[in-house]
PDB file with SEQRES, HELIX, SHEET and CRYST1 records, atoms N, CA, C and O in Angstrom:
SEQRES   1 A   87  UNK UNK UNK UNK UNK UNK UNK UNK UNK UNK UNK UNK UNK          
SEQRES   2 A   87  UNK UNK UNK UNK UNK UNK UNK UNK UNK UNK UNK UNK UNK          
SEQRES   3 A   87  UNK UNK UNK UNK UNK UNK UNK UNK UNK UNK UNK UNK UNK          
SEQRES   4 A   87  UNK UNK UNK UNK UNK UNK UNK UNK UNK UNK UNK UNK UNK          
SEQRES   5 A   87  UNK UNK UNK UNK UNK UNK UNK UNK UNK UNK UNK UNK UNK          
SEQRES   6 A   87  UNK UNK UNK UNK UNK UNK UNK UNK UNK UNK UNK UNK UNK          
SEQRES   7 A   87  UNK UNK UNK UNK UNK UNK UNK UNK UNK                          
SHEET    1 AA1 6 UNK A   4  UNK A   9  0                                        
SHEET    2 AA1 6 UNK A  17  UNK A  26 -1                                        
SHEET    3 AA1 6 UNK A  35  UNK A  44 -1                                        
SHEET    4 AA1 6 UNK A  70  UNK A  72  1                                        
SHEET    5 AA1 6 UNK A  57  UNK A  60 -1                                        
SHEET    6 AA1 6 UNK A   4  UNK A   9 -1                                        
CRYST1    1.000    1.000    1.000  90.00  90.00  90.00 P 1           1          
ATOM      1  N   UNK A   1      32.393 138.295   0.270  1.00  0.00           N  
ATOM      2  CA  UNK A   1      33.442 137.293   0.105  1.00  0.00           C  
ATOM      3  C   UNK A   1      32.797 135.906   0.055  1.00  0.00           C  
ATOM      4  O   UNK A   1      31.741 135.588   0.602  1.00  0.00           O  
ATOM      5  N   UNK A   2      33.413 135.309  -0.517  1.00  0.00           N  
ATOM      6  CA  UNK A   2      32.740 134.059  -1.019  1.00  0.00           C  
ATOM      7  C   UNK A   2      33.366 132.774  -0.048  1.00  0.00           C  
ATOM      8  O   UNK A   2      34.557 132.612   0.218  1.00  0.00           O  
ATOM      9  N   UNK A   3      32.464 132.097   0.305  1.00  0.00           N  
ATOM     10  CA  UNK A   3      33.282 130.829   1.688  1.00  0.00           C  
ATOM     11  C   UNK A   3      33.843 130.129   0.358  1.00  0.00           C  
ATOM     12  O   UNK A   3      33.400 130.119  -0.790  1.00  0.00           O  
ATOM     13  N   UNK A   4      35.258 129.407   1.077  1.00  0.00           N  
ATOM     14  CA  UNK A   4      35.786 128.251   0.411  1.00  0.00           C  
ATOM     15  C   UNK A   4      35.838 126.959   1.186  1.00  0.00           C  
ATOM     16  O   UNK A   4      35.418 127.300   2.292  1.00  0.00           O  
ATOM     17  N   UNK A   5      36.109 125.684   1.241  1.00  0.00           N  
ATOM     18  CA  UNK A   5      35.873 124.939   2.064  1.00  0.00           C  
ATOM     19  C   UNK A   5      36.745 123.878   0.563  1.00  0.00           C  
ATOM     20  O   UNK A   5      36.515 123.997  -0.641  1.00  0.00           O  
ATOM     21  N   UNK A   6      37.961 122.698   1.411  1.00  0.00           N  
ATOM     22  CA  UNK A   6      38.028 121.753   0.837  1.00  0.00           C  
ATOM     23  C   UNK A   6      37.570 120.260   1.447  1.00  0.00           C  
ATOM     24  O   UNK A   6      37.373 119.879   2.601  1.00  0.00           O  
ATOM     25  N   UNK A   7      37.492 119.597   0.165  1.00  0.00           N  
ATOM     26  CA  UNK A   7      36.721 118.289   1.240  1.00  0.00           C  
ATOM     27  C   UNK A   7      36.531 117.016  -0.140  1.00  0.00           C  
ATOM     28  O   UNK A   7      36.683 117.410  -1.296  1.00  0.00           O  
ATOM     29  N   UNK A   8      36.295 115.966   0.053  1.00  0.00           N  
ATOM     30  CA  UNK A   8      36.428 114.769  -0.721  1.00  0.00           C  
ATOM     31  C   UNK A   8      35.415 114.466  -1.172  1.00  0.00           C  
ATOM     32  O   UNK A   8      34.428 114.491  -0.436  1.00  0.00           O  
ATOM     33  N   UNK A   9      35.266 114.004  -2.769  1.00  0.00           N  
ATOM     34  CA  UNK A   9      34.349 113.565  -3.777  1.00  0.00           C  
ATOM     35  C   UNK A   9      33.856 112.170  -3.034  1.00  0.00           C  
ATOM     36  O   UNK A   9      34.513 111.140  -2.884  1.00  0.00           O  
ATOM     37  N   UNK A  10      32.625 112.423  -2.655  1.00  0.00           N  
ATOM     38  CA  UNK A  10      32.229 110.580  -2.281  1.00  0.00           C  
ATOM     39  C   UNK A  10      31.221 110.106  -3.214  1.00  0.00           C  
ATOM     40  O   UNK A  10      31.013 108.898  -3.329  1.00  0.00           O  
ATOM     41  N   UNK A  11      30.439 111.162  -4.035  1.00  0.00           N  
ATOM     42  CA  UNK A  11      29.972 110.528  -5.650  1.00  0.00           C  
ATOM     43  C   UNK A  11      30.128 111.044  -6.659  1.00  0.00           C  
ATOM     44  O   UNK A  11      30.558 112.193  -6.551  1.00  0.00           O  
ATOM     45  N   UNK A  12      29.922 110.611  -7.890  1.00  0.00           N  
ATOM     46  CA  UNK A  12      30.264 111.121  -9.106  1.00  0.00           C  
ATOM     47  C   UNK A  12      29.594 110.382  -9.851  1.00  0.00           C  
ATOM     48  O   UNK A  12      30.214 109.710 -10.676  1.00  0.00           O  
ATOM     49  N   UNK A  13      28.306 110.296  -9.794  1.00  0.00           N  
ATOM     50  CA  UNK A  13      27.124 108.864 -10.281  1.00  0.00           C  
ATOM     51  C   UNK A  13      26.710 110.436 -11.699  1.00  0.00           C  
ATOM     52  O   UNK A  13      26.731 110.305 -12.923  1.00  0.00           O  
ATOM     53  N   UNK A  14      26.411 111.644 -10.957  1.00  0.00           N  
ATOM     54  CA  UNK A  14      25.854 112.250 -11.732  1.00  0.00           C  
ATOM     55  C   UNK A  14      26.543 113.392 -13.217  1.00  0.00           C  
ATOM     56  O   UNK A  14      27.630 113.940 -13.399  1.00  0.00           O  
ATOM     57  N   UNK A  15      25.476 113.342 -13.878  1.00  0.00           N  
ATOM     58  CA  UNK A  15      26.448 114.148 -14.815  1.00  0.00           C  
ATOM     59  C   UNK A  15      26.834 115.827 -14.475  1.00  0.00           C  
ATOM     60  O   UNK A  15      25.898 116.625 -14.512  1.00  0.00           O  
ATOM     61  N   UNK A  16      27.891 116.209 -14.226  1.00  0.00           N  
ATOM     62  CA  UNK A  16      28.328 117.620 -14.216  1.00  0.00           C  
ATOM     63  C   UNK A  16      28.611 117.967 -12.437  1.00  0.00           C  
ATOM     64  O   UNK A  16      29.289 118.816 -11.857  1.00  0.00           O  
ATOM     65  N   UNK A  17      27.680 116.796 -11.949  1.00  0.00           N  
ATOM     66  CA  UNK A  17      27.301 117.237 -10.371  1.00  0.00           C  
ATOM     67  C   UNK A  17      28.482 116.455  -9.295  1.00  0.00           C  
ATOM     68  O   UNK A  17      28.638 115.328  -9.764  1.00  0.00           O  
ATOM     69  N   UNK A  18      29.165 116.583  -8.327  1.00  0.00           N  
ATOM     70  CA  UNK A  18      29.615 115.874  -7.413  1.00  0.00           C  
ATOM     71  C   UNK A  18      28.978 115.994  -6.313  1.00  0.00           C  
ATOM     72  O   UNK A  18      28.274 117.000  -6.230  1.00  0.00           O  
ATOM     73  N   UNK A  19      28.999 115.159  -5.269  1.00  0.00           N  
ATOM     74  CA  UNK A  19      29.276 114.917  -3.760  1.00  0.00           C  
ATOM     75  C   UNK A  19      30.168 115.435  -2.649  1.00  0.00           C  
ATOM     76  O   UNK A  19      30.840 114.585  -2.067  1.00  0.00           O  
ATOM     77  N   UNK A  20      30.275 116.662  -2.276  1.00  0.00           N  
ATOM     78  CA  UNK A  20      31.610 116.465  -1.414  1.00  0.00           C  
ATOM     79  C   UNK A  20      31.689 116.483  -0.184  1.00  0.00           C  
ATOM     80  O   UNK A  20      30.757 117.189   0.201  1.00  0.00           O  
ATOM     81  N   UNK A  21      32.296 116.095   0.719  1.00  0.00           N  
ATOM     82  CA  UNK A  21      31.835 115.690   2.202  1.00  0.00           C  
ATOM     83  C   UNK A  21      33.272 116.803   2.551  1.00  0.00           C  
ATOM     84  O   UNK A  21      34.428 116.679   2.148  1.00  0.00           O  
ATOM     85  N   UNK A  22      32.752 117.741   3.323  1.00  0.00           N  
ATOM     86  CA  UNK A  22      33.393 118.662   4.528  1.00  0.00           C  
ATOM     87  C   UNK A  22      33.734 118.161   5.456  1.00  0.00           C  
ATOM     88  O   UNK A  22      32.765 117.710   6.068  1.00  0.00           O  
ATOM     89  N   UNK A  23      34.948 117.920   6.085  1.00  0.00           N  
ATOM     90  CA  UNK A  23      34.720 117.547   7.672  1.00  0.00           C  
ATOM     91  C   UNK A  23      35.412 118.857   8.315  1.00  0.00           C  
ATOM     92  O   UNK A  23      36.184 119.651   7.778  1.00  0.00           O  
ATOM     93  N   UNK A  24      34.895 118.839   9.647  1.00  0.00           N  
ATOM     94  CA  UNK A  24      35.814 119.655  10.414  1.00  0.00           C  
ATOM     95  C   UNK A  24      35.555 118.914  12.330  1.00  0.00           C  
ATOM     96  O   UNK A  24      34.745 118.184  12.903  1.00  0.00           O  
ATOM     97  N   UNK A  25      36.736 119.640  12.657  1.00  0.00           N  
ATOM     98  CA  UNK A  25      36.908 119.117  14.130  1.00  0.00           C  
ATOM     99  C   UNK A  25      37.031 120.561  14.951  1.00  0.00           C  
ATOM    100  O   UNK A  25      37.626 121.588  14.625  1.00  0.00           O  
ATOM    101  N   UNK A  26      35.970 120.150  16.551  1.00  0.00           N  
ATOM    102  CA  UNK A  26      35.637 121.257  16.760  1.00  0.00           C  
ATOM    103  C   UNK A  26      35.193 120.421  18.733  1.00  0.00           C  
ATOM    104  O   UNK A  26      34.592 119.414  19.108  1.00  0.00           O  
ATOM    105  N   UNK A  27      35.727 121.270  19.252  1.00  0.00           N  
ATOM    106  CA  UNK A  27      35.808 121.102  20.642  1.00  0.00           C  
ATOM    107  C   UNK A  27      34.165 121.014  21.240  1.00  0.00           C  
ATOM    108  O   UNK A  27      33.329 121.746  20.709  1.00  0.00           O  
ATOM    109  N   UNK A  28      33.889 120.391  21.994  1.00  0.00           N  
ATOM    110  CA  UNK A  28      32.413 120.613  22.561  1.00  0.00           C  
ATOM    111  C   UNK A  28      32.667 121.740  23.745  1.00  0.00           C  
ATOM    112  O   UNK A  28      33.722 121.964  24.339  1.00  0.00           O  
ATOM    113  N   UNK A  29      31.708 122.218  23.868  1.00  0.00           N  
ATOM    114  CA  UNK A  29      31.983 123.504  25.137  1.00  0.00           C  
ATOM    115  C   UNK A  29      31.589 123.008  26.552  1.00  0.00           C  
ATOM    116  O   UNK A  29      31.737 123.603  27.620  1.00  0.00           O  
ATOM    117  N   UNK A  30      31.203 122.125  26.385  1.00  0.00           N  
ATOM    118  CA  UNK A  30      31.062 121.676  27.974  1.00  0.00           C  
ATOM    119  C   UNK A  30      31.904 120.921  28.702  1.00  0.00           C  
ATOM    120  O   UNK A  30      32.493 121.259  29.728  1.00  0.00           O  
ATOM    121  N   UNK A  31      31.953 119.640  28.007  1.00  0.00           N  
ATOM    122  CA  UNK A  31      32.866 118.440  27.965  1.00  0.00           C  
ATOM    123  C   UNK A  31      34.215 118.874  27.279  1.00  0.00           C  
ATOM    124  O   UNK A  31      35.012 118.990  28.210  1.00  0.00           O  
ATOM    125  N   UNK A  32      34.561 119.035  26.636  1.00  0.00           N  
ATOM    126  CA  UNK A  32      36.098 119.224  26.052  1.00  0.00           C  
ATOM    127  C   UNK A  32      35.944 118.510  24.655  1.00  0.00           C  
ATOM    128  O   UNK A  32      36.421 118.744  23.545  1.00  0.00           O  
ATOM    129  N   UNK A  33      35.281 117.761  25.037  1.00  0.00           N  
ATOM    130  CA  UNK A  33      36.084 116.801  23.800  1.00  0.00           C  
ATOM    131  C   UNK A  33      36.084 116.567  23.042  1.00  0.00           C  
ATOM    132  O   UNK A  33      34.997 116.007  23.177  1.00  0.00           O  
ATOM    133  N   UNK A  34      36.416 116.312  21.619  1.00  0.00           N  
ATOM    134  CA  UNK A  34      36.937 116.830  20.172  1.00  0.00           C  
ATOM    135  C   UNK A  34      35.901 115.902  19.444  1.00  0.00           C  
ATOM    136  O   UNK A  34      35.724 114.693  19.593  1.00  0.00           O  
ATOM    137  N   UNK A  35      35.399 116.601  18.794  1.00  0.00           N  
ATOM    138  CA  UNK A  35      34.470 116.274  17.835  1.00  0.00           C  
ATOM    139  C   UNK A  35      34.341 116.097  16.429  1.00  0.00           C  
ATOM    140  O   UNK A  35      35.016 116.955  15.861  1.00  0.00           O  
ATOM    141  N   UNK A  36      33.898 115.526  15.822  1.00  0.00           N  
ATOM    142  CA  UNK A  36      34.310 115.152  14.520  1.00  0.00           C  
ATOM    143  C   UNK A  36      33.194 115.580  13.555  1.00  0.00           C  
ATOM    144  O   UNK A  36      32.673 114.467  13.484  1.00  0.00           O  
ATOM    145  N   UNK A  37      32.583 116.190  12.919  1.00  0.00           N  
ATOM    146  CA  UNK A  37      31.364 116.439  11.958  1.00  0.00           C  
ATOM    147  C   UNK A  37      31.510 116.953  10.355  1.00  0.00           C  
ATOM    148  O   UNK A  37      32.426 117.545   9.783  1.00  0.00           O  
ATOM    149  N   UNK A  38      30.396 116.538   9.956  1.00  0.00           N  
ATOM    150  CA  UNK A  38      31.134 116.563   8.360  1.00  0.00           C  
ATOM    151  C   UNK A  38      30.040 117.536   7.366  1.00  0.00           C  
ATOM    152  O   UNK A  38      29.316 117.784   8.330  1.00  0.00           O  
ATOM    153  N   UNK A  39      29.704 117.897   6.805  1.00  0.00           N  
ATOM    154  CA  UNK A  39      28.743 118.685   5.561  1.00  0.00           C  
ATOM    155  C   UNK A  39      28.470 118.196   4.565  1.00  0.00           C  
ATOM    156  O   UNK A  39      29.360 117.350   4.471  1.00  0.00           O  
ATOM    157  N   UNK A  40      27.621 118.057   3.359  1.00  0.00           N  
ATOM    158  CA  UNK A  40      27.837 117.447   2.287  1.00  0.00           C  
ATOM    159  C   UNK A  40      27.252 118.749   1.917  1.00  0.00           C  
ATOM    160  O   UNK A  40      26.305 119.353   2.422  1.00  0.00           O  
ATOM    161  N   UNK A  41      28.409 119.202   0.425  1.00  0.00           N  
ATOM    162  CA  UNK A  41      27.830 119.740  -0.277  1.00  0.00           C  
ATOM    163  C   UNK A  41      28.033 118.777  -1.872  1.00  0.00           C  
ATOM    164  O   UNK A  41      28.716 117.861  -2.331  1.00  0.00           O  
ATOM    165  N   UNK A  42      26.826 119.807  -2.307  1.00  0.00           N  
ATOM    166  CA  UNK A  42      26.310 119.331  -4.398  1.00  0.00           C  
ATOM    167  C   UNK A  42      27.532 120.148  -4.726  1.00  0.00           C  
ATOM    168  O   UNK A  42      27.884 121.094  -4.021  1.00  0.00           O  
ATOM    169  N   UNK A  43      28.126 119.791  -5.732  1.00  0.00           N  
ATOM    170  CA  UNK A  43      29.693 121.031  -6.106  1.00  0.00           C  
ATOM    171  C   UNK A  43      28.906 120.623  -8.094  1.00  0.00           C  
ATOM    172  O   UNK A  43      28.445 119.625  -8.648  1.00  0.00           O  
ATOM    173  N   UNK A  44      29.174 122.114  -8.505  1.00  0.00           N  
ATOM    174  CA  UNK A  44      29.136 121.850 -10.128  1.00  0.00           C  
ATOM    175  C   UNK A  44      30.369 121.671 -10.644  1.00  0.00           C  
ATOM    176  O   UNK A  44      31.137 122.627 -10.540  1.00  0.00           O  
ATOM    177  N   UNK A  45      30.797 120.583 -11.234  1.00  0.00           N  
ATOM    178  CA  UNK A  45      32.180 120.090 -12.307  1.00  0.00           C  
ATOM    179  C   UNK A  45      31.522 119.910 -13.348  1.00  0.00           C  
ATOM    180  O   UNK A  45      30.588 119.129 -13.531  1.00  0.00           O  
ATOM    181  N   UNK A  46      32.237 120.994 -14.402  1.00  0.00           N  
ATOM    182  CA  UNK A  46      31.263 121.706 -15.671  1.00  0.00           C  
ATOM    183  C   UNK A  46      32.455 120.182 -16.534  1.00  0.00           C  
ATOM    184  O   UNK A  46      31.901 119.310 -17.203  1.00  0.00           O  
ATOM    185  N   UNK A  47      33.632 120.176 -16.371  1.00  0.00           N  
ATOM    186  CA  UNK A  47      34.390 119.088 -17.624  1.00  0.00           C  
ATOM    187  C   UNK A  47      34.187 117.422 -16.936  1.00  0.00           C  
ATOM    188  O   UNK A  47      34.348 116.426 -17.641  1.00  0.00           O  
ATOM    189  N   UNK A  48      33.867 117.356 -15.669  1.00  0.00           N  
ATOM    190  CA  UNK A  48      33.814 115.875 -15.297  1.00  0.00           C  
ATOM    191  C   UNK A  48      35.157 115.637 -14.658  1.00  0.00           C  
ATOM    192  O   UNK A  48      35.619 114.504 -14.798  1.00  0.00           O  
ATOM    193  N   UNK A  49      35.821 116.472 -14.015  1.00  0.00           N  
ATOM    194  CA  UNK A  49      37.536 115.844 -13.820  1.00  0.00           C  
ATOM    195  C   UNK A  49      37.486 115.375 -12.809  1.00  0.00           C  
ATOM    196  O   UNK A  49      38.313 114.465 -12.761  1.00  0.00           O  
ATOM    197  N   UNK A  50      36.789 115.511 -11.628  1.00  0.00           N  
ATOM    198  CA  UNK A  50      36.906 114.523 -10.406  1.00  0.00           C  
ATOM    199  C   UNK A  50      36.563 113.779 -10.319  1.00  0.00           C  
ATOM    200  O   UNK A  50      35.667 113.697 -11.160  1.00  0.00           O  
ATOM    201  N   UNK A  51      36.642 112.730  -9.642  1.00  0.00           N  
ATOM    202  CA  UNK A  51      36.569 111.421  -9.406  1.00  0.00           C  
ATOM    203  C   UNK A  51      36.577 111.111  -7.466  1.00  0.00           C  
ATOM    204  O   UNK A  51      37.266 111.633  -6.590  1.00  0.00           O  
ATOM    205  N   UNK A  52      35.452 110.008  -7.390  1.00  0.00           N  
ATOM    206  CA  UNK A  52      35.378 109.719  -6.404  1.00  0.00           C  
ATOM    207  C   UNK A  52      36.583 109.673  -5.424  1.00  0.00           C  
ATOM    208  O   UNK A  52      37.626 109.322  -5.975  1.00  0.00           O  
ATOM    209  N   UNK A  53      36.653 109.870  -4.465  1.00  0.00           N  
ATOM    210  CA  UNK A  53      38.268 109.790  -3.276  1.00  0.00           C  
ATOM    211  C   UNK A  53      39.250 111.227  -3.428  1.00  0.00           C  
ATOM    212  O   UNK A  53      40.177 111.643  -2.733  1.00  0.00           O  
ATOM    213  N   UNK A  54      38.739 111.649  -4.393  1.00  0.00           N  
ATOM    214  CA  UNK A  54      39.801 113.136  -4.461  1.00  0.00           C  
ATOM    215  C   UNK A  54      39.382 113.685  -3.766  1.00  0.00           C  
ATOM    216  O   UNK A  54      38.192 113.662  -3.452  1.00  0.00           O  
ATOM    217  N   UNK A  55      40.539 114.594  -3.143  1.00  0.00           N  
ATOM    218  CA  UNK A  55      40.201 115.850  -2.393  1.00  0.00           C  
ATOM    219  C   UNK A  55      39.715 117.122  -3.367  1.00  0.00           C  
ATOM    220  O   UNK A  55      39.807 116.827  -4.558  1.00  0.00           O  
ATOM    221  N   UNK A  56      39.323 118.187  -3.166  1.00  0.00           N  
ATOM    222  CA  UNK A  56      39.277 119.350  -3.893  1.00  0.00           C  
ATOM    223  C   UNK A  56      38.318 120.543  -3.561  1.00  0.00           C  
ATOM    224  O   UNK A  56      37.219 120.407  -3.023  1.00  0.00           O  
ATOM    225  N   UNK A  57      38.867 121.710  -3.943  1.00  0.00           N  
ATOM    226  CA  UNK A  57      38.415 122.746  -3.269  1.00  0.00           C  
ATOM    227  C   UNK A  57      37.568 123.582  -3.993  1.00  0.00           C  
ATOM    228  O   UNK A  57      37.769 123.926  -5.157  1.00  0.00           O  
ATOM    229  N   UNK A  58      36.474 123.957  -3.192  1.00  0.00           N  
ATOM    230  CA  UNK A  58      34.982 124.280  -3.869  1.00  0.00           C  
ATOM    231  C   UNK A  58      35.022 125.604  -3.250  1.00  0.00           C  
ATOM    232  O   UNK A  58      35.741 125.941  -2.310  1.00  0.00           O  
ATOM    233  N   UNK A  59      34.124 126.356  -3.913  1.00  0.00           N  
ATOM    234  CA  UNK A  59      33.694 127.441  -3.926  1.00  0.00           C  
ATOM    235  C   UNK A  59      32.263 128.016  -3.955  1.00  0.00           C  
ATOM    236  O   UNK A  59      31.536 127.797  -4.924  1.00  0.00           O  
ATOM    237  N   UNK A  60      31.700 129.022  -2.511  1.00  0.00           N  
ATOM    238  CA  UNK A  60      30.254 128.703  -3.018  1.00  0.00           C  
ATOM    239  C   UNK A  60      30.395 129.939  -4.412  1.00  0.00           C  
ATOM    240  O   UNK A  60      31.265 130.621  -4.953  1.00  0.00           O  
ATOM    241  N   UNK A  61      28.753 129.636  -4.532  1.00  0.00           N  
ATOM    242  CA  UNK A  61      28.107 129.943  -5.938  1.00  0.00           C  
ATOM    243  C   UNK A  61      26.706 130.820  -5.942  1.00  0.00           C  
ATOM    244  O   UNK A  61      26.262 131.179  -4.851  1.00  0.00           O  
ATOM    245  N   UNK A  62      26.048 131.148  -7.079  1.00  0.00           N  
ATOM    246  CA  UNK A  62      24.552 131.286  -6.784  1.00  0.00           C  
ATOM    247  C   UNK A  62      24.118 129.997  -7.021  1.00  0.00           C  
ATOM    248  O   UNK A  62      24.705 129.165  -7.712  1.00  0.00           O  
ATOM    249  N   UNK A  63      22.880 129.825  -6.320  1.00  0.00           N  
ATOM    250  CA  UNK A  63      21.547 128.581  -6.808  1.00  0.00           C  
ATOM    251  C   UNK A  63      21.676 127.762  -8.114  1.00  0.00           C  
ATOM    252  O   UNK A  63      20.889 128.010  -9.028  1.00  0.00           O  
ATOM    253  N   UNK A  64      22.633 126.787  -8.262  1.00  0.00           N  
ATOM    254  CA  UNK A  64      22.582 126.114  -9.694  1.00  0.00           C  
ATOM    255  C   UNK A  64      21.361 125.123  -9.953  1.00  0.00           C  
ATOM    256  O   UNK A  64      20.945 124.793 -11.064  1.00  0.00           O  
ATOM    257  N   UNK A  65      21.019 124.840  -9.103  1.00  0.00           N  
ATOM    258  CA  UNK A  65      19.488 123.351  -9.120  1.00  0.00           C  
ATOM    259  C   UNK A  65      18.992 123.444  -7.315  1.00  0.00           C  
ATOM    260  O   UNK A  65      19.274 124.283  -6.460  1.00  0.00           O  
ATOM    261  N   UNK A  66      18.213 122.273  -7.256  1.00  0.00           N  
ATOM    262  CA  UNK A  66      17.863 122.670  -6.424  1.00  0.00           C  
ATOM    263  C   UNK A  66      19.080 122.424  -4.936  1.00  0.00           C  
ATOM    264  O   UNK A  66      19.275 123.224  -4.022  1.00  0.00           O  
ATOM    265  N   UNK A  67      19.411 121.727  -5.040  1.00  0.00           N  
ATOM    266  CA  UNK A  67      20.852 121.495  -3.937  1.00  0.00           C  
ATOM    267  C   UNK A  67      21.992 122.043  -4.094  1.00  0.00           C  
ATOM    268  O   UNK A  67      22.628 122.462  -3.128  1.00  0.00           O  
ATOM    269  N   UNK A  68      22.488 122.137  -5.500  1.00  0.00           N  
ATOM    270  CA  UNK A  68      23.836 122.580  -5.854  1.00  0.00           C  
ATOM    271  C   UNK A  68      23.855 124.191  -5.441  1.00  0.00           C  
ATOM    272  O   UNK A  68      23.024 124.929  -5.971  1.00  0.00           O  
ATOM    273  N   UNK A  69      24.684 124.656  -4.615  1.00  0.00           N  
ATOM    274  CA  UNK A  69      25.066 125.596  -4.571  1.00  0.00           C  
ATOM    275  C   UNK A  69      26.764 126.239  -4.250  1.00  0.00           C  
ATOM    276  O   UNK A  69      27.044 127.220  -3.561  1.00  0.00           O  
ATOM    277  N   UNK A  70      27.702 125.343  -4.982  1.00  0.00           N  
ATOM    278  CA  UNK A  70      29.210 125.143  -5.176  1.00  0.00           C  
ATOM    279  C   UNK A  70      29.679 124.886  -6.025  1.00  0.00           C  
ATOM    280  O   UNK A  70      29.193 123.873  -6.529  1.00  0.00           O  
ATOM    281  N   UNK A  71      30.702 125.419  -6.695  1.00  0.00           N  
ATOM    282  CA  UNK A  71      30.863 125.414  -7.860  1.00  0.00           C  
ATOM    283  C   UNK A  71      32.454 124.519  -7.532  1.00  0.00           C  
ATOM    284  O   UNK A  71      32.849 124.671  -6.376  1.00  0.00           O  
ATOM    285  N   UNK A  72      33.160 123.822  -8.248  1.00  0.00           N  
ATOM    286  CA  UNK A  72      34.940 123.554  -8.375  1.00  0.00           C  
ATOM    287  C   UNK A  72      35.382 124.239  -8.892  1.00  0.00           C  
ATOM    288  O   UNK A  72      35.050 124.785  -9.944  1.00  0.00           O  
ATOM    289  N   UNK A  73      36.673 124.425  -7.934  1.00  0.00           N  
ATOM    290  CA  UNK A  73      37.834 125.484  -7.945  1.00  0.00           C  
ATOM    291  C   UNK A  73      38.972 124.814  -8.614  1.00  0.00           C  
ATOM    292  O   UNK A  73      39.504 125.235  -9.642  1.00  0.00           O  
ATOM    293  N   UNK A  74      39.322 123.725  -7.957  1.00  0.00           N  
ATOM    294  CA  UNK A  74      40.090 123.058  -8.326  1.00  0.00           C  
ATOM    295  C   UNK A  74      40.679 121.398  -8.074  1.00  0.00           C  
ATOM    296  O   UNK A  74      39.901 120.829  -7.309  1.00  0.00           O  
ATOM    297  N   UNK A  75      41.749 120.550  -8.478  1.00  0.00           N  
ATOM    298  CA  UNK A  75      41.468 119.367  -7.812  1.00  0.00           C  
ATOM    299  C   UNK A  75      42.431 119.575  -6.959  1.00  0.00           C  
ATOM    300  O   UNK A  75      43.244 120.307  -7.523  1.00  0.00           O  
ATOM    301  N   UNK A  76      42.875 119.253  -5.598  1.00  0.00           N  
ATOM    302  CA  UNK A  76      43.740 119.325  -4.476  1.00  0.00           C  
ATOM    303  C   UNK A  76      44.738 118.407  -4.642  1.00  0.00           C  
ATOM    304  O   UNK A  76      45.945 118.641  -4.699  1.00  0.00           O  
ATOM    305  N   UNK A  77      44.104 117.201  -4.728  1.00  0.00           N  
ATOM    306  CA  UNK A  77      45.060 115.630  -4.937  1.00  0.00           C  
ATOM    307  C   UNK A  77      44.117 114.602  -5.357  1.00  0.00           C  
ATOM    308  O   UNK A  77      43.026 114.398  -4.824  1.00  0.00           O  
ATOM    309  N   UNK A  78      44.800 113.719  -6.740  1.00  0.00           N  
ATOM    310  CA  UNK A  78      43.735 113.242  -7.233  1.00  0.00           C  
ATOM    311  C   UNK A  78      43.777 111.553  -6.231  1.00  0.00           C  
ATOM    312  O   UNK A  78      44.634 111.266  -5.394  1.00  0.00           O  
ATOM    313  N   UNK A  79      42.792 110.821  -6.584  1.00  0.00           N  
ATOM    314  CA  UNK A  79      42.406 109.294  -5.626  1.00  0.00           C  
ATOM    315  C   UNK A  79      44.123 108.901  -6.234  1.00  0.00           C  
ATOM    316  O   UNK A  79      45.020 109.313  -6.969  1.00  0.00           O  
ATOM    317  N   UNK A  80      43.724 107.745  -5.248  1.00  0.00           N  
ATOM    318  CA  UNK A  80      45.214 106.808  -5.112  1.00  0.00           C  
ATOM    319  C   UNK A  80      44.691 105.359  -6.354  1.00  0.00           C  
ATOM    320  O   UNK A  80      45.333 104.681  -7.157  1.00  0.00           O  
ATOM    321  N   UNK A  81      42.911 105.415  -5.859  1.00  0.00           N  
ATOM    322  CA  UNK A  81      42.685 104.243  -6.394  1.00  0.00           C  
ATOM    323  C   UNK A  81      42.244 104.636  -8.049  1.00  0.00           C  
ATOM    324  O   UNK A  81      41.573 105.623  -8.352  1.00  0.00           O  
ATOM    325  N   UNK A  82      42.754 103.684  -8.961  1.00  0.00           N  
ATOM    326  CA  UNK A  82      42.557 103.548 -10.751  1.00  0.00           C  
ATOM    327  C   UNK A  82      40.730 104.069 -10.859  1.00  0.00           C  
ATOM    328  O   UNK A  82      39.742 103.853 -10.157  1.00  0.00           O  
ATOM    329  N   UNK A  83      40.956 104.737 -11.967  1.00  0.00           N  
ATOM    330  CA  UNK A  83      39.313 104.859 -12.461  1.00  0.00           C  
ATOM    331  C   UNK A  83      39.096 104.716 -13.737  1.00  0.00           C  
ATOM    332  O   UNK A  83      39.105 105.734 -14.429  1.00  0.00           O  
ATOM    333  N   UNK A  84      38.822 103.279 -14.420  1.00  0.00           N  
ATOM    334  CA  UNK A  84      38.340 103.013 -15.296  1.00  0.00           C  
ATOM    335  C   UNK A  84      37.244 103.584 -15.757  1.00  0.00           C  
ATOM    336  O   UNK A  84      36.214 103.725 -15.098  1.00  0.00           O  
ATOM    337  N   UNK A  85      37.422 103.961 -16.981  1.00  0.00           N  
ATOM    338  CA  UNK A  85      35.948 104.915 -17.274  1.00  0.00           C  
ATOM    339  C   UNK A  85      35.643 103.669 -18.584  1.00  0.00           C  
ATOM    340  O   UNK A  85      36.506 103.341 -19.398  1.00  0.00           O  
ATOM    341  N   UNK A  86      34.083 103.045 -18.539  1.00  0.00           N  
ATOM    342  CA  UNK A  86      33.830 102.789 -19.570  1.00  0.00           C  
ATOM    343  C   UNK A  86      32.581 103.458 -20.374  1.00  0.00           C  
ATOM    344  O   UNK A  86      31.646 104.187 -20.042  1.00  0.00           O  
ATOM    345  N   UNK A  87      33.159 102.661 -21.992  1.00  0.00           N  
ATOM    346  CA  UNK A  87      33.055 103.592 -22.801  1.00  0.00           C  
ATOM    347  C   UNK A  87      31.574 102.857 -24.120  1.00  0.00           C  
ATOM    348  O   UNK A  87      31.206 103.539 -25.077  1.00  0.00           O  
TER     349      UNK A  87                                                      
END                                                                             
């Protein structure tokens, strides 16, 4: 079975490749107290549709390069903020 994990585009500098930052929250076992930690995965976007600030849900993959190992599933919710693409 293949992990899924959703989580937010924080670059999109590269071609085909995103950024996506995981977070999850998770109790410490000694202390109690709630913790905050995050993942970055490389995700492959084969058409370019995300955009920095979106959420969206990845899927792992085999070995695409040397970091990428996630492919996009889909977009969750796209940014709030405009993305001028120039041309």
């Amino acid at each position: 079975m293949r992990r899924r994990a959703i989580g937010t585009v924080t670059r999109d500098k590269t071609l085909k490749t995103r950024r996506v930052e995981v977070t999850r929250t998770y109790r410490h076992k000694k202390y109690g107290k709630i913790l905050r930690d995050k993942t970055i995965c490389y995700v492959h976007d084969e058409n370019n549709d995300s955009h920095v600030g979106d959420l969206v849900e990845i899927i792992e993959s085999r070995p695409l390069s040397k970091l990428k190992r996630w492919s996009l599933v889909r977009i969750v919710r796209k940014s709030a903020d405009v993305h001028v693409e120039t041309v």
